[in-house]
TITILO-871823 format. One record per residue (C-alpha): residue in one letter; x, y, z; residue number from 1. Coordinates in pm, whole numbers, plus 50000, padded with zeros to 5 digits. Example, Ala and Ser with C-alpha at 12.3 -4.5 7.8 and 13.67 -1.06 7.14 Angstrom:
<recs>
[rec "a",[51230,49550,50780],1]
[rec "s",[51367,49894,50714],2]
</recs>
This chain:
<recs>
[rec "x",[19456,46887,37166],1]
[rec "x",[19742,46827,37373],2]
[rec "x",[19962,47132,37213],3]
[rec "x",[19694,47321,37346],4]
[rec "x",[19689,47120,37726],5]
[rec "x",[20074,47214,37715],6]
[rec "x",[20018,47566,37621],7]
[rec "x",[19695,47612,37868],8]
[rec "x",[19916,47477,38158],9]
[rec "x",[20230,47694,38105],10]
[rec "x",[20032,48038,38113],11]
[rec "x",[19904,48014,38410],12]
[rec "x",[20261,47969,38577],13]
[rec "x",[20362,48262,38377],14]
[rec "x",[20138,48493,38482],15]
[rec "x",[20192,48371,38862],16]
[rec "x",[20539,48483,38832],17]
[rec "x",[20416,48854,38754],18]
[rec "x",[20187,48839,39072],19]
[rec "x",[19862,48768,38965],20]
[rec "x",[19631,48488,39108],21]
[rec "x",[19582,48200,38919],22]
[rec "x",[19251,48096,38828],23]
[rec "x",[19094,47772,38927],24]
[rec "x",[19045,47423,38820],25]
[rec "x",[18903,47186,38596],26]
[rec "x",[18805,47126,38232],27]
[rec "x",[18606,46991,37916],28]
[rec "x",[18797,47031,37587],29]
[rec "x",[18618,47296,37366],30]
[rec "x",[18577,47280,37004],31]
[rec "x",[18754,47130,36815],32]
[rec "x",[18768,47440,36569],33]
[rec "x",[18876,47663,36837],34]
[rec "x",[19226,47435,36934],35]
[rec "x",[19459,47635,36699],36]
[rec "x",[19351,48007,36779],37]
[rec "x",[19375,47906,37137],38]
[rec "x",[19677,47679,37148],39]
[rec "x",[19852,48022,36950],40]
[rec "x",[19710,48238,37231],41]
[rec "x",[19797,48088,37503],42]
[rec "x",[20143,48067,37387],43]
[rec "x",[20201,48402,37293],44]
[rec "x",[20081,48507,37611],45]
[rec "x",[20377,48298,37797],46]
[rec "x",[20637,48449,37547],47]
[rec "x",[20514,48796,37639],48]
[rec "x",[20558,48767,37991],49]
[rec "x",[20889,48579,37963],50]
[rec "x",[21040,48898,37835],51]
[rec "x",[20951,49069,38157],52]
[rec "x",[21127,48846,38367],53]
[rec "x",[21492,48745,38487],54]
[rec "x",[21720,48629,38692],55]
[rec "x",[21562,48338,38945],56]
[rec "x",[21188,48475,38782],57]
[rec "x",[21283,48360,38428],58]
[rec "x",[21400,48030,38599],59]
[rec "x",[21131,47992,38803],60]
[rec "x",[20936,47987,38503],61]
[rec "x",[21150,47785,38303],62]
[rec "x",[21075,47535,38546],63]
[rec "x",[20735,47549,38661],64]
[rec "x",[20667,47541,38311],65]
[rec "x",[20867,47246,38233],66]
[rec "x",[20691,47085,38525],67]
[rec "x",[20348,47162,38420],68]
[rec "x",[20388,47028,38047],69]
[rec "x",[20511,46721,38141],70]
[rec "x",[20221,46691,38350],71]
[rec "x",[19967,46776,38038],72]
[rec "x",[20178,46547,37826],73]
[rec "x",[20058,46244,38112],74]
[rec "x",[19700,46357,38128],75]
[rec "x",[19633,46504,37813],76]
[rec "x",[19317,46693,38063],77]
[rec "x",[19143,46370,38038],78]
[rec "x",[18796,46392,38345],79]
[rec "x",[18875,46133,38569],80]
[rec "x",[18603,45889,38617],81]
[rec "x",[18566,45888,38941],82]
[rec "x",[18169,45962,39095],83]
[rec "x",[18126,46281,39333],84]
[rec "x",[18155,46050,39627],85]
[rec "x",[18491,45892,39564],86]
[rec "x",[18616,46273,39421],87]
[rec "x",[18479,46368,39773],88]
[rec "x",[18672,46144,39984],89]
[rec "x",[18986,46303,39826],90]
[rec "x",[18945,46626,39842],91]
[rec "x",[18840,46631,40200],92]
[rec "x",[19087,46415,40319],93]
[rec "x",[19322,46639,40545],94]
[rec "x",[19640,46393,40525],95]
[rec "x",[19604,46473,40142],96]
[rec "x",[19564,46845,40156],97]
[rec "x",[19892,46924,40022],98]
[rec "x",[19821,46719,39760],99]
[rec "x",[19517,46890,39662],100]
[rec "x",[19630,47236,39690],101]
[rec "x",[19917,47157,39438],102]
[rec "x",[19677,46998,39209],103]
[rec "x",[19421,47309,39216],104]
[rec "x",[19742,47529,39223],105]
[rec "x",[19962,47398,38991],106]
[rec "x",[19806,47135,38729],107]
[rec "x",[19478,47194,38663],108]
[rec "x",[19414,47562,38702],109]
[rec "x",[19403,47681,38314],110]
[rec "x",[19169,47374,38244],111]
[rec "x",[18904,47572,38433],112]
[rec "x",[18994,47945,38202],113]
[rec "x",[18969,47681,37896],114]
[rec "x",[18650,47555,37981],115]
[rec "x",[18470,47885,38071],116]
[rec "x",[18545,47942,37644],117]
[rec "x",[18253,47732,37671],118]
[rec "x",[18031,48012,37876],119]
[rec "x",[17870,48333,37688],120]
[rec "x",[18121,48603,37749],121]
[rec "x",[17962,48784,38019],122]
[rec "x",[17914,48531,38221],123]
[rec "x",[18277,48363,38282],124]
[rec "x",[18414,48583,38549],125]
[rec "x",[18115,48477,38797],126]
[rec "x",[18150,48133,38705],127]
[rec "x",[18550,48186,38756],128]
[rec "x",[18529,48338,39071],129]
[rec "x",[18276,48091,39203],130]
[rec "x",[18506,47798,39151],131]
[rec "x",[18740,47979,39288],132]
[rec "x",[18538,48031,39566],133]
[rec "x",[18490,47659,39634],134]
[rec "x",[18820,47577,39639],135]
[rec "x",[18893,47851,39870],136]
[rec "x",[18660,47696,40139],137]
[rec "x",[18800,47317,40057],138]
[rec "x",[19109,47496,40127],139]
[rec "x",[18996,47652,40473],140]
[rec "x",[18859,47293,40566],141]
[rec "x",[19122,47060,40491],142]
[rec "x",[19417,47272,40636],143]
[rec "x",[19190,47410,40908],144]
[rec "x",[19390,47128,41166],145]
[rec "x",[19714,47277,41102],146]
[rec "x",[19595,47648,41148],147]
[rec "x",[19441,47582,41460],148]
[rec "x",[19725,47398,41552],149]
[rec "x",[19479,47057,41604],150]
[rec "x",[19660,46769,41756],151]
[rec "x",[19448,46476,41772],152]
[rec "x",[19589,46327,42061],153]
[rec "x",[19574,46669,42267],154]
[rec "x",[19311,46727,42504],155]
[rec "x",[19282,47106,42448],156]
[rec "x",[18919,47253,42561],157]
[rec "x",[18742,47294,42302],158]
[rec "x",[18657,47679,42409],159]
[rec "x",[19040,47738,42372],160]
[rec "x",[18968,47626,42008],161]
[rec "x",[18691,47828,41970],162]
[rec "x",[18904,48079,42057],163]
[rec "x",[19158,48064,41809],164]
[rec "x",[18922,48024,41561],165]
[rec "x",[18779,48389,41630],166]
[rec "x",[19113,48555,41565],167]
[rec "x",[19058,48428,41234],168]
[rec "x",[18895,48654,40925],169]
[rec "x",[18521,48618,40902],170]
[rec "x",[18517,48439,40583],171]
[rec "x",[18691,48184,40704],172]
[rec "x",[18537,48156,41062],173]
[rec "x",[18181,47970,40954],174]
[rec "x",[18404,47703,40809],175]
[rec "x",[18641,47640,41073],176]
[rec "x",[18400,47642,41329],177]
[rec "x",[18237,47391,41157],178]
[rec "x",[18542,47206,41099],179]
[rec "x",[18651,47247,41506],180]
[rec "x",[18287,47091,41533],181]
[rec "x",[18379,46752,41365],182]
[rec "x",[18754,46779,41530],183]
[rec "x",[18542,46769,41874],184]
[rec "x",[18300,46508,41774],185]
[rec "x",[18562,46268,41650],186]
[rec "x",[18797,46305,41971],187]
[rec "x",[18525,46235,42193],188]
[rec "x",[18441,45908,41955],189]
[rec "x",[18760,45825,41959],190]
[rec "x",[18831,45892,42321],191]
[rec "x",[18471,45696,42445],192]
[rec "x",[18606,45344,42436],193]
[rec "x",[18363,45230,42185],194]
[rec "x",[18020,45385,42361],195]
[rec "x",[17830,45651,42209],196]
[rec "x",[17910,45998,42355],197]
[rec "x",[17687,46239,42505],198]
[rec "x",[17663,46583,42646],199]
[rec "x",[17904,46724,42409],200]
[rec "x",[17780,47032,42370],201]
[rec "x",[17609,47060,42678],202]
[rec "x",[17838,46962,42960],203]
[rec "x",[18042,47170,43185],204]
[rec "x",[18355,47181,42997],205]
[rec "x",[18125,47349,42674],206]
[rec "x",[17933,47518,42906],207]
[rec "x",[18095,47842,42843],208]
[rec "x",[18113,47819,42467],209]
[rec "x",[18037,48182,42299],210]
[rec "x",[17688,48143,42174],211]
[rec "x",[17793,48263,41806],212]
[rec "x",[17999,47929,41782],213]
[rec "x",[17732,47701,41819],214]
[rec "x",[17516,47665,41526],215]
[rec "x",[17820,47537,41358],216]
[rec "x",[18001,47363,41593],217]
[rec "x",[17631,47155,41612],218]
[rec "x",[17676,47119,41243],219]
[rec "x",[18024,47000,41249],220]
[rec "x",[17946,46723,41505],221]
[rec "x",[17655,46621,41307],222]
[rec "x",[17919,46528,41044],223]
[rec "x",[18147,46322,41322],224]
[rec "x",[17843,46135,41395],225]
[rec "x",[17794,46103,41008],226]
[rec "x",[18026,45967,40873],227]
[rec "x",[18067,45724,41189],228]
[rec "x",[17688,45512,41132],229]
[rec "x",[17700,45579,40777],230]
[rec "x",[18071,45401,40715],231]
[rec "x",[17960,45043,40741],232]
[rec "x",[17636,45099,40527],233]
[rec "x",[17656,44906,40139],234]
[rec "x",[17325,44955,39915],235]
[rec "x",[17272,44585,40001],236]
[rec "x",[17257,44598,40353],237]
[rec "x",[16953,44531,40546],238]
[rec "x",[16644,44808,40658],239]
[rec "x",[16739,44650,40970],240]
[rec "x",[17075,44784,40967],241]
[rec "x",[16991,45103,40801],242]
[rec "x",[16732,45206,41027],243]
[rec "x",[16965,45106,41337],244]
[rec "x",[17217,45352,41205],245]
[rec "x",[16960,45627,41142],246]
[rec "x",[16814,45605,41468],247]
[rec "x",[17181,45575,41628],248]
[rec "x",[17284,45905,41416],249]
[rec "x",[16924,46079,41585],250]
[rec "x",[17003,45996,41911],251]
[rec "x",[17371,46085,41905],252]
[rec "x",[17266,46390,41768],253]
[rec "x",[16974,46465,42074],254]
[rec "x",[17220,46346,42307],255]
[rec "x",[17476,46565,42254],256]
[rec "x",[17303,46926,42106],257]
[rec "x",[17191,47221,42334],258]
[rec "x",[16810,47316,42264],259]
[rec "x",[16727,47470,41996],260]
[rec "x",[17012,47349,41789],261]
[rec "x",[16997,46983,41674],262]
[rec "x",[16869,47074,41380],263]
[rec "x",[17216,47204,41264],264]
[rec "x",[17342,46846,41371],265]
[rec "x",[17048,46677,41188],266]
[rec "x",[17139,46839,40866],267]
[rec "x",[17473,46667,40850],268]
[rec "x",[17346,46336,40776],269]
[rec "x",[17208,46435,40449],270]
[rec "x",[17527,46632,40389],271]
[rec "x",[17745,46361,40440],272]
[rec "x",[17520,46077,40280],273]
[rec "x",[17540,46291,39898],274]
[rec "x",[17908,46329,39944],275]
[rec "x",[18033,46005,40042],276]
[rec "x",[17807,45764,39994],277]
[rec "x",[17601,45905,39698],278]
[rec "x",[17474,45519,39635],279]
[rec "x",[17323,45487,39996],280]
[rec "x",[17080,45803,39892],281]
[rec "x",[16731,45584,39778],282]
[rec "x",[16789,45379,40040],283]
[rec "x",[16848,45573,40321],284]
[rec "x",[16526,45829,40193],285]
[rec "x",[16326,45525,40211],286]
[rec "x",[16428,45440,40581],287]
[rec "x",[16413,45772,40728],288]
[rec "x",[16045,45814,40639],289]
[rec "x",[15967,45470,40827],290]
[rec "x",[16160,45518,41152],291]
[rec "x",[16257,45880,41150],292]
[rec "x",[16020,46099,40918],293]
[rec "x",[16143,46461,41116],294]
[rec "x",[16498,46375,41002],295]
[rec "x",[16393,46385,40625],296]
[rec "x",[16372,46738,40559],297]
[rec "x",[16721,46813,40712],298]
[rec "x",[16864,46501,40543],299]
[rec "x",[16709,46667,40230],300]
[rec "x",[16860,46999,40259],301]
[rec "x",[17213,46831,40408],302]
[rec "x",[17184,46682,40056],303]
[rec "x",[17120,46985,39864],304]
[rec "x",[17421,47171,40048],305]
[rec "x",[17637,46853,39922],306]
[rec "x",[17485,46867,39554],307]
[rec "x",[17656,47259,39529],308]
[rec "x",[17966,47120,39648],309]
[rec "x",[17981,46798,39433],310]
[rec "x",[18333,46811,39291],311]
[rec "x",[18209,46669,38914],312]
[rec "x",[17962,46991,38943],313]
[rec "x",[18289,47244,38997],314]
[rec "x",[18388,47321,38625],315]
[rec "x",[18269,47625,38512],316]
[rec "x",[18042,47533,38203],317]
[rec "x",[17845,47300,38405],318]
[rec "x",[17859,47493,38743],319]
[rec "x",[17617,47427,39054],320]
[rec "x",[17311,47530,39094],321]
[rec "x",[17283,47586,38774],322]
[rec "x",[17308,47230,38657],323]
[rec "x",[17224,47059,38987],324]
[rec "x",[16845,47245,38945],325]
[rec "x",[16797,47091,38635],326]
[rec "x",[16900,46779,38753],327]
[rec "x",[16731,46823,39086],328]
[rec "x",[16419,46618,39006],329]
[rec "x",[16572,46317,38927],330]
[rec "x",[16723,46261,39291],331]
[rec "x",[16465,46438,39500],332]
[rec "x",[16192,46238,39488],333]
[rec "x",[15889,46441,39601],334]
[rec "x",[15773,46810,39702],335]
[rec "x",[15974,46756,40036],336]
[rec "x",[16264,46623,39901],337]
[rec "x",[16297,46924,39610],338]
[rec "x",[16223,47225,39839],339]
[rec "x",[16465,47163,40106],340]
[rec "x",[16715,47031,39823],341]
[rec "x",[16656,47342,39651],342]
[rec "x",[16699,47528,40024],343]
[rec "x",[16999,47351,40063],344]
[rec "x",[17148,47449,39748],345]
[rec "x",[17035,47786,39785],346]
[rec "x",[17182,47785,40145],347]
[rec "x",[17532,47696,40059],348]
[rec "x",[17566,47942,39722],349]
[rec "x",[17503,48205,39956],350]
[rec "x",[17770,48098,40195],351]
[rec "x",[18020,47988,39935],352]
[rec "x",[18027,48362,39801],353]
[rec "x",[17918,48571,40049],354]
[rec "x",[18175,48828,39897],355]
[rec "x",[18089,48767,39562],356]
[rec "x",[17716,48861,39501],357]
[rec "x",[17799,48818,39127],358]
[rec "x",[17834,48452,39154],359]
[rec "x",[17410,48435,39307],360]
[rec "x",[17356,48682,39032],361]
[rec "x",[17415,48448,38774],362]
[rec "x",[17246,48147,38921],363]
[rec "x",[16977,48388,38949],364]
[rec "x",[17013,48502,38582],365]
[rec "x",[17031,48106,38467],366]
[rec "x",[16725,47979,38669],367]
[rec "x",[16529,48299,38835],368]
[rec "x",[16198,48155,38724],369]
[rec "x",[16232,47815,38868],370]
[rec "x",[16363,48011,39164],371]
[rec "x",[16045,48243,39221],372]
[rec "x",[15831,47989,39187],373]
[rec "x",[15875,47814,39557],374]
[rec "x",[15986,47991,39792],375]
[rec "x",[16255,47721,39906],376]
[rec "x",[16568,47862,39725],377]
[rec "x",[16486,48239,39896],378]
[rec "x",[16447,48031,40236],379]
[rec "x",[16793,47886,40140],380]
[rec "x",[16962,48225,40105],381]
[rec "x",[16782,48411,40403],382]
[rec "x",[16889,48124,40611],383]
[rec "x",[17239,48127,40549],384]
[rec "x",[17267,48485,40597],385]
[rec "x",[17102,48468,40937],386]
[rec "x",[17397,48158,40995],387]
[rec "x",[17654,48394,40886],388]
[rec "x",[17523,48689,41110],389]
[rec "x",[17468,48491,41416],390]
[rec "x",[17843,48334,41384],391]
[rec "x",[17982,48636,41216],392]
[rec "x",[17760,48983,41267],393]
[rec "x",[18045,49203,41228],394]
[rec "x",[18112,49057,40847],395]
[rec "x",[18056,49352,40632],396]
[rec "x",[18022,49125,40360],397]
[rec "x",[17665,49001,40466],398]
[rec "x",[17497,49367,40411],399]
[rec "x",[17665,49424,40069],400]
[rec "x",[17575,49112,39959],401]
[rec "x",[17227,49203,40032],402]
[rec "x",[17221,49544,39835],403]
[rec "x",[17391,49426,39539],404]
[rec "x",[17311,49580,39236],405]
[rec "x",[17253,49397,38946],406]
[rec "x",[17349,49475,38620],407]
[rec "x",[17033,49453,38433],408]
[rec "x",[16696,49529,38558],409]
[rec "x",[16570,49180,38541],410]
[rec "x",[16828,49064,38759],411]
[rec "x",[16755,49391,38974],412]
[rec "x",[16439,49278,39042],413]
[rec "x",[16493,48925,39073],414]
[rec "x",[16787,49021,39354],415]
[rec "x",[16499,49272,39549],416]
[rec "x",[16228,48946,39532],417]
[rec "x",[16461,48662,39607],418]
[rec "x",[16752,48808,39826],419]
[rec "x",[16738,49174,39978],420]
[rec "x",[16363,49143,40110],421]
[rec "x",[16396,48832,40247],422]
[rec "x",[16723,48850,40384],423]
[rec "x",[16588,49186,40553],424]
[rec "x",[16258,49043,40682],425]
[rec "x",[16487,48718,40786],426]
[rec "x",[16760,48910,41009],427]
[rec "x",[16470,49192,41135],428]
[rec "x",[16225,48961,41267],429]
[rec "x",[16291,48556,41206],430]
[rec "x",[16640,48571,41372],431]
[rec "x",[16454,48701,41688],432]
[rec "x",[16202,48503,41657],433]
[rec "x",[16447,48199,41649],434]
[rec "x",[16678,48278,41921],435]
[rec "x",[16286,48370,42150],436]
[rec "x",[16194,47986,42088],437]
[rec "x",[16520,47817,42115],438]
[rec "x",[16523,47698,41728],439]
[rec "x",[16809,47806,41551],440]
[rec "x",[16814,47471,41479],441]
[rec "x",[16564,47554,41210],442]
[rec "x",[16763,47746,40974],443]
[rec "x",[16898,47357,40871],444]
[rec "x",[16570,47295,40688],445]
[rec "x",[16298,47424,40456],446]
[rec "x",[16050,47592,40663],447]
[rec "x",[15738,47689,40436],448]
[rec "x",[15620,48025,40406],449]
[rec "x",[15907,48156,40628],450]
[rec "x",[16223,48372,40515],451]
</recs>
């Protein structure tokens, strides 16, 4: 097993110094049967692109490779045994970003081609690309301060931040908005002396804010306010002290969100709750229904959003939502709880690989049944297409992902059911509808019988 880690962690670097992207991340060993052929393969692959290179390439090589077995020789690709939440903390901690990057770069990425041995044939490029695709937005998130140039000490308006954000591609746009959301809510925590803020999206200085930037800047202050009432929280503490921080998170939230839009904010608690605190999730369910039952469907979906993005969920054998649908029952609790988890996964697939249809295709492939029977997981996709066109409409992205073609006709008729009717009906009619009524708020949450 470890001749093989050795091998599997030199190709990679090879191939990298012939131009081609490395894939992503993560692994379980295959069988045991399988360690010779592979160990063999991946070996003669390295040898056959060492003969293509010289000079400061061959060296290059020489040492990344050197680097990268010595690395496999102290891990032997053993899964850490960490839970999501503490994996979590990590990986979205911006002062470790470099870190990170290396790590997905540089140490683990064959673990993830190994493990996909583990996938029928046709089906590891999606799974590939959509871990690839994950790590791409972790990526946007965590190094979105030093893009934007955020200094936490600096009192830039936030509409000057806004505006950088726009000069950057649409893919990455939803994200950093998001992120410039949580940058905002966080300075103005940190710059209240101690009292809860309020007005922050709807005082003067927002005031002017371009009105595609502020679904999810609502949703990135939801996360500020989070992760702030949700830090002291144990699974011992008191309903007294849990409901006091649920009902401090809703009224940040009111306090601070333009009409129509809390519901992005709401959503956050649920998101944050399943990635950090993963324990806190019975108890804080049980709360929310006694002194805050509107919260519990965004909580729900926050959660399902989380569950896609749980980092023991990213290798490609055991991929999200494939896994976490199976699995979904034994968290959600109840009809509520499953359809706007469901929505929630559903939601954040479709953002995650908005330019890679193939990726929903094989979800859809995996679990298309469980999927057309509730309408929640088409809700999920239809809303975060409407998301992306309201903060993005000129991604050209959002209209080929809705006339993908699948490759079978199953799938072609699953995709015309579950994605490119809804998503039509959803940005033809509900996004007017939404904007009419002030409630884009509402595409944070399950809404039944709805796309």
């Amino acid at each position: 097993m470890r001749e093989l880690t050795k091998s599997a962690f030199t190709l990679p670097w090879a191939l990298s110094m012939m131009g081609v992207q490395q894939i992503v991340d993560l692994v379980a060993p295959p069988a045991e049967g399988r360690l010779a052929g592979a160990t063999a393969a991946f070996d003669a692959a390295t040898r056959a692109t060492e003969q293509h290179l010289d000079g400061w390439l061959d060296q290059a090589l020489e040492i990344g490779a050197s680097v990268q077995r010595g690395l496999a020789a102290l891990t032997a690709v053993r899964p850490p045994t960490l839970d999501s939440s503490g994996l979590m903390s990590v990986a979205t901690d911006r002062r470790l970003s470099s870190l990170v990057q290396a790590t997905s770069d540089y140490g683990v990425a064959p673990a993830a081609w190994v493990d996909s041995l583990r996938l029928a044939p046709e089906d590891r490029s999606a799974a590939l690309q959509e871990l690839t695709n994950k790590l791409r937005v972790l990526q946007i998130v965590t190094q979105m301060h030093d893009q934007l140039d955020l200094d936490d000490a600096d009192d830039t308006p936030l509409l000057v931040l806004v505006e950088r954000a726009a000069a950057l591609d649409v893919h990455q746009r939803v994200w950093a908005v998001e992120a410039l959301g949580t940058y905002a809510g966080d300075r103005a925590l940190e710059q209240s002396g101690g009292a809860d803020p309020q007005d922050l999206m709807t005082d003067e200085s927002t005031a002017s804010l371009p009105p595609w930037s502020l679904l999810m800047l609502h949703a990135g202050v939801g996360i500020a306010f989070a992760r702030l009432v949700l830090m002291p929280l144990e699974p011992t503490s008191s309903s007294d002290l849990v409901r006091h921080a649920i009902a401090r998170f809703v009224a940040l939230c009111r306090r601070s969100s333009r009409r129509g839009y809390v519901g992005a904010s709401l959503e956050a608690f649920g998101l944050v709750a399943r990635s950090l605190h993963l324990s806190l999730m019975p108890l804080l369910d049980r709360e929310i229904q006694r002194v805050e039952p509107d919260l519990r469907s965004y909580f729900w979906h926050g959660a399902g959003r989380a569950m896609y993005l749980d980092p023991t969920h990213l290798w490609p054998s055991s991929n999200a939502p494939r896994s976490m649908m199976v699995s979904l029952p034994r968290e959600a609790i109840d009809d509520i709880a499953i359809r706007n988890a469901l929505a929630g996964i559903a939601w954040s697939t479709t953002a995650v690989n908005l330019q890679s249809p193939e990726v929903m295709e094989l979800a859809l492939k995996h679990h298309g049944v469980l999927a057309a029977d509730t309408d929640a997981f088409a809700n999920g996709i239809a809303s975060a297409i409407v998301t992306q066109y309201d903060t993005t409409p000129d991604d050209a992205h959002i209209m080929s992902f809705m006339s993908h073609e699948p490759r079978t006709t199953g799938g072609a008729a699953a995709w015309q059911s579950l994605v490119t009717l809804p998503c039509q009906v959803a940005i033809e009619r509900t996004y007017g509808e939404l904007r009419q009524s002030w409630a884009l708020g509402q595409l944070f949450h399950y809404r039944p019988g709805t796309a």
